[in-house]
C-alpha distance (Angstrom), angle and dihedral (degrees) to the residues before:
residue distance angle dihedral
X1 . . .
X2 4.03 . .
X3 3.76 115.6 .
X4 3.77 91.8 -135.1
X5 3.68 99.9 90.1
X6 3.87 85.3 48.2
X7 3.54 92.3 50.3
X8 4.10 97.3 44.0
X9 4.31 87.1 45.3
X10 3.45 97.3 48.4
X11 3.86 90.2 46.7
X12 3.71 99.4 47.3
X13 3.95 96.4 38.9
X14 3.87 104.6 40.4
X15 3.90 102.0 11.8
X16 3.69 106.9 38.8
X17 4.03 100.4 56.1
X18 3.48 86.3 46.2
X19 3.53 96.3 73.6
X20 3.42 92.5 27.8
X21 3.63 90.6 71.8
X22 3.65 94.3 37.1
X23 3.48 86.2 53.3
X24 3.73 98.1 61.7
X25 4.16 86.7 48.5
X26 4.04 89.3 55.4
X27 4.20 82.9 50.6
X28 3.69 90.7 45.6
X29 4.16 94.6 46.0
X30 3.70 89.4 42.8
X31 3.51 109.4 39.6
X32 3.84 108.1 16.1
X33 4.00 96.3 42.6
X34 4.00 92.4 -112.9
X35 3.68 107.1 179.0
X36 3.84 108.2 -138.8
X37 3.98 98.3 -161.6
X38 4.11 88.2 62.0
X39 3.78 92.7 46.5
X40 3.64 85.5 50.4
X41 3.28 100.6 50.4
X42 3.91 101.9 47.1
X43 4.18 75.0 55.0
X44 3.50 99.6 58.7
X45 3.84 95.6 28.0
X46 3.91 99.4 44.3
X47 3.57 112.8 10.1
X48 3.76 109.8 43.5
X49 3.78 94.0 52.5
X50 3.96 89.0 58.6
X51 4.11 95.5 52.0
X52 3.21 93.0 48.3
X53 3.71 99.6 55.1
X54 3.50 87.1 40.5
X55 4.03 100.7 52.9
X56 4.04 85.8 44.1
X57 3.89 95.5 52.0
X58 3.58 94.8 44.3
X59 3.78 98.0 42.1
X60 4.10 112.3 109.5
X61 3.17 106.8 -174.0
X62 4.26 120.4 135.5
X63 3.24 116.9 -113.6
X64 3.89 99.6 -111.7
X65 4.13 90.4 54.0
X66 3.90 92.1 48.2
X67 3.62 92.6 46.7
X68 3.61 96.0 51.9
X69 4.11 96.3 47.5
X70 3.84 97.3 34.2
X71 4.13 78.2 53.6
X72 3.34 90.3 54.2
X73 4.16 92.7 42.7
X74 3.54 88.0 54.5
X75 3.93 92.3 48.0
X76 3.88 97.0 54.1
X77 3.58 99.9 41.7
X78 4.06 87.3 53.9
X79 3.66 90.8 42.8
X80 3.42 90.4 54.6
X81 3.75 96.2 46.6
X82 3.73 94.3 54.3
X83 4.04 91.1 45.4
X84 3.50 89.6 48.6
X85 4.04 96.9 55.8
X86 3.42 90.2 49.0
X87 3.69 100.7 48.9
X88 4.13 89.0 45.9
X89 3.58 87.0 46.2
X90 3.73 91.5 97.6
X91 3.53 92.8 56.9
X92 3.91 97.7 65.3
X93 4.08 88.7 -145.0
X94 3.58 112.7 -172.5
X95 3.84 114.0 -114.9
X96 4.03 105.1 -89.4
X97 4.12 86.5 48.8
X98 3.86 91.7 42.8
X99 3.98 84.5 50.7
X100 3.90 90.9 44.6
X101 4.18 89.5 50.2
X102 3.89 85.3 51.4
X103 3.31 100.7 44.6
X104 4.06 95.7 51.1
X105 3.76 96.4 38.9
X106 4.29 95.7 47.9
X107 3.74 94.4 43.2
X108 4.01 122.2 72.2
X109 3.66 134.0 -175.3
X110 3.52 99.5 -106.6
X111 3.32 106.5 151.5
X112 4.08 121.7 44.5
X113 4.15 90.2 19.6
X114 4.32 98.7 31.2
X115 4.26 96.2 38.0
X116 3.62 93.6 55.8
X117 3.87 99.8 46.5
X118 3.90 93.7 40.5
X119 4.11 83.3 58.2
X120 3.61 90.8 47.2
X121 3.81 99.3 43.9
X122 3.51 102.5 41.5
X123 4.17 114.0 -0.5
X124 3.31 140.5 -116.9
X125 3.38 103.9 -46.7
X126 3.34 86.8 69.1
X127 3.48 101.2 47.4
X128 3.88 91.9 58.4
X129 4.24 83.3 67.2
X130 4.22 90.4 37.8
X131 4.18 80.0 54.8
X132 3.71 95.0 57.4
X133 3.72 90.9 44.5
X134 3.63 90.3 53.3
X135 3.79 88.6 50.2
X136 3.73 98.9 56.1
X137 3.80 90.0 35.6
X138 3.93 91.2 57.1
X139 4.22 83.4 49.7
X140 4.09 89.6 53.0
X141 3.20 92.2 51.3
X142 3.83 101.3 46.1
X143 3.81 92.2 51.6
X144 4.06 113.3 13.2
X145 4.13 79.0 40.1
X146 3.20 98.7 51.3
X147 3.71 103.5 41.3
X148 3.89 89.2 54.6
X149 3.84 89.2 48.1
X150 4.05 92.3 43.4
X151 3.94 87.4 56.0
X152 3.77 98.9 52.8
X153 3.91 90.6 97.4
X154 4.03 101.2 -8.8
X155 3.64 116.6 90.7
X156 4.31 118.5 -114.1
X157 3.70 91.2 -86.1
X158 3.85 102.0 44.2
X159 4.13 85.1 49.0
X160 3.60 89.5 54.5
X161 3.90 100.6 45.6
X162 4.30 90.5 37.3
X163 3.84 78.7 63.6
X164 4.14 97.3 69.9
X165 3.92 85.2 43.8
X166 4.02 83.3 62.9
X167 3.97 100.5 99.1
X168 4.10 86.2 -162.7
X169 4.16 80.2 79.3
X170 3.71 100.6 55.8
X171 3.25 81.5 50.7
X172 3.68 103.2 59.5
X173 4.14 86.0 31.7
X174 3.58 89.2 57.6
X175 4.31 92.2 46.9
X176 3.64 88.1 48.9
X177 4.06 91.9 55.1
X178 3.83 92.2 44.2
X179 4.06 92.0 49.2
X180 4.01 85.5 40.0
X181 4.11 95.9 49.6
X182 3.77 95.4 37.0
X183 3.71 83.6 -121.6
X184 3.81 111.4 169.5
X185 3.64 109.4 -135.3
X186 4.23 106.4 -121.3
X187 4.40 110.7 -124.4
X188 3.17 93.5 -118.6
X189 3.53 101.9 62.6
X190 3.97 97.4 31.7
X191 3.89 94.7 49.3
X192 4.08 90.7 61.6
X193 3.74 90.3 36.5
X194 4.20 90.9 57.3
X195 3.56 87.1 48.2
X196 3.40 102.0 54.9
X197 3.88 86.1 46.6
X198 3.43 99.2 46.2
X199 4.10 80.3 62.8
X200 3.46 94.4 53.8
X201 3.91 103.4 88.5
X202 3.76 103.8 37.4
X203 4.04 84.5 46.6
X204 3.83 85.3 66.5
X205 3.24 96.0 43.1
X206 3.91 82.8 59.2
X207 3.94 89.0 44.4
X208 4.11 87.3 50.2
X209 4.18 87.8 46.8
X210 3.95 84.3 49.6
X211 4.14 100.0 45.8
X212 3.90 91.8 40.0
X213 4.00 84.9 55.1
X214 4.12 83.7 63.4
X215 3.84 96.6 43.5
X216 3.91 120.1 114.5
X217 3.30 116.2 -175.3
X218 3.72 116.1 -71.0
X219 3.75 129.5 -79.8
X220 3.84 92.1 -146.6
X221 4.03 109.4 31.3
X222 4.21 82.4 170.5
X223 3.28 95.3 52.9
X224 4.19 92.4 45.9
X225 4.01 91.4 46.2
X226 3.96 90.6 52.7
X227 4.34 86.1 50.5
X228 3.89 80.5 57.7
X229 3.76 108.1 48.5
X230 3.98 84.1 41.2
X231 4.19 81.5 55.6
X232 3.33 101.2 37.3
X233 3.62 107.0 32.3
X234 3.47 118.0 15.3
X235 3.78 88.3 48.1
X236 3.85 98.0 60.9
X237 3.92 94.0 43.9
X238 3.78 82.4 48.5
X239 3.94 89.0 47.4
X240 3.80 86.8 54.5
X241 3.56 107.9 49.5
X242 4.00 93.6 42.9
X243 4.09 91.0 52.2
X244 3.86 80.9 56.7
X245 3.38 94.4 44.4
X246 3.79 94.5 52.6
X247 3.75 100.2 35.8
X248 3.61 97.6 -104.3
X249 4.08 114.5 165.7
X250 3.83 141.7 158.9
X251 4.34 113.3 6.6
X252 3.46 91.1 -9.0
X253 3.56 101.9 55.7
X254 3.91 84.6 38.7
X255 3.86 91.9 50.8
X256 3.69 94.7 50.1
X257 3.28 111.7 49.9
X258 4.06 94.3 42.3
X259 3.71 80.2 54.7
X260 4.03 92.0 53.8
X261 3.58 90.2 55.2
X262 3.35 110.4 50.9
X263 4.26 110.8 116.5
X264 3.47 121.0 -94.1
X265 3.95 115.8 -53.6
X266 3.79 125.3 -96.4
X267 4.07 87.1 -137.3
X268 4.13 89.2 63.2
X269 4.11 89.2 70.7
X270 3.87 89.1 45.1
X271 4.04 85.5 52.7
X272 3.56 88.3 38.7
X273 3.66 98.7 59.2
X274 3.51 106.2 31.3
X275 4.06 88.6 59.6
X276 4.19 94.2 30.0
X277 4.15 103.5 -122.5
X278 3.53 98.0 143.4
X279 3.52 115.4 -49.6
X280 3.55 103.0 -178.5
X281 3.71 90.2 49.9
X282 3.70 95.4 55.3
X283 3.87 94.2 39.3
X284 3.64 81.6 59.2
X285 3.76 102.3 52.4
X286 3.77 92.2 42.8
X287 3.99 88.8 49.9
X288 3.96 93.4 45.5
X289 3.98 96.5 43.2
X290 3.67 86.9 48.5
X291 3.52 101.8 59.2
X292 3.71 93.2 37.1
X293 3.99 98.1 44.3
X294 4.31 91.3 84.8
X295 3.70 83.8 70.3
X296 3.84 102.0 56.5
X297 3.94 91.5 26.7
X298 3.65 91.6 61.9
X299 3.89 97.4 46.7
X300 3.97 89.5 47.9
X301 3.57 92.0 50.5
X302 3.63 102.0 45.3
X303 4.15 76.4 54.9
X304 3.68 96.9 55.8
X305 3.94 99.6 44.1
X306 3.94 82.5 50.0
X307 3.65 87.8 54.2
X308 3.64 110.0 48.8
């Protein structure tokens, strides 16, 4: 099978409109005076609560086949942290670029990049297990995330108490009662509450559009090209030997590791800004692994569908 109809689909379906809609928040921040830090801030403020509650309350997985793939979630993005330090360590970054480094390299884009090509490569079967990943992902990154951000320039104990001002929490606190009680959600409360996390992705992609408008080119091009190959390659042979390690097989093992090795996620530069660890920087890594992920997406698949 030639990997050029791979290549060209996963560019025009998952690629494309991402810079598409970036592209109309770089027109809006450079022609129409858009001011990023708002947009970012009704984001994390407004939006990001309601998709998480959402993707938590809707999610129905068992119990058994969460556990396993929010295990191995929670192993890769910890992996990743630790090989991350030590491969910046040479660098001697002070603490809100360390945090920035951290922050790109642990977090994918799992969700509006890694959903749609799981469906397209390999079905729906296996986008049941690239849900769940998603799911715990989202969690991760709205408390391990955070706290990392928070303590860029707050001490240990302002990072842990900025975390409960973080309304993304109440909103996976409030999921995890309504799952727990077997409380049915009433219509009109869900109905605005989908809405306003149905917005949530293609507002960052505006909020990407709007910081890549500011970007100059990068102070430290080394230290953005190792952030990549930690993204983009380290991640999948990561991906690979924990599915092993876990006893991962057929759409599972397929959904997780594609998930794993999607480039850096959009939500890092929303984190990023709204706590000031290296914006730029992180803007950067999520631009670069973007545009470069097709390349090593493509090979990895082709590997997988060979492998079932």
């Amino acid at each position: 099978m030639s990997l050029f109809p791979i290549f060209f689909s996963i560019f025009a379906s998952d690629i494309l409109p991402i810079f598409i809609v970036a592209g109309v928040g770089f027109l809006l921040a450079r022609f129409a005076g858009a001011g990023v830090t708002t947009l970012s801030r009704v984001v994390f403020n407004t939006l990001t609560p309601c998709l998480a509650f959402s993707l938590l309350v809707n999610s129905k997985m068992t119990g058994a086949q969460f556990g396993q793939m929010a295990l191995f979630c929670v192993l890769v993005a910890g992996s990743m942290g630790l090989a991350a330090r030590v491969a910046v360590a040479p660098f001697k970054l002070p603490r809100p670029e360390l945090v920035g480094f951290l922050l790109a390299v642990m977090f994918s884009n799992n969700g509006n990049y890694g959903l749609p090509v799981v469906l397209f490569a390999f079905g729906t079967e296996a986008l049941s297990y690239a849900a769940v990943y998603f799911v715990v992902s989202s969690v991760l990154v709205y408390t391990v995330g955070v706290f990392l951000a928070a303590t860029g320039r707050r001490s240990l104990r302002r990072a842990v108490a900025g975390i409960f001002h973080v309304p993304a929490i109440y909103g996976v606190i409030g999921a995890a009662l309504v799952v727990w009680l077997h409380v049915e959600v009433p219509l009109p409360v869900m109905r605005p509450v989908q809405l306003l996390a149905d917005a949530t992705l293609p507002m960052m992609m505006l909020v990407l559009g709007m910081q890549l408008e500011r970007v100059s080119v990068p102070e430290r091009p080394a230290l953005i090209a190792l952030a990549v190959t930690l993204s983009l390659v380290a991640a999948p042979c990561l991906a690979l030997a924990l599915s092993w390690a876990l006893g991962l097989t057929g759409a599972a093992r397929q959904a997780a590791i594609v998930e794993a090795s999607m480039p850096a996620a959009v939500v890092t530069t929303i984190l990023a800004l709204e706590f000031d660890v290296a914006p730029s920087f992180v803007t950067s890594v999520v631009f670069a692994s973007t545009i470069l992920s097709p390349f090593t997406l493509t090979a990895l698949i082709a590997y997988l569908q060979g492998t079932r």
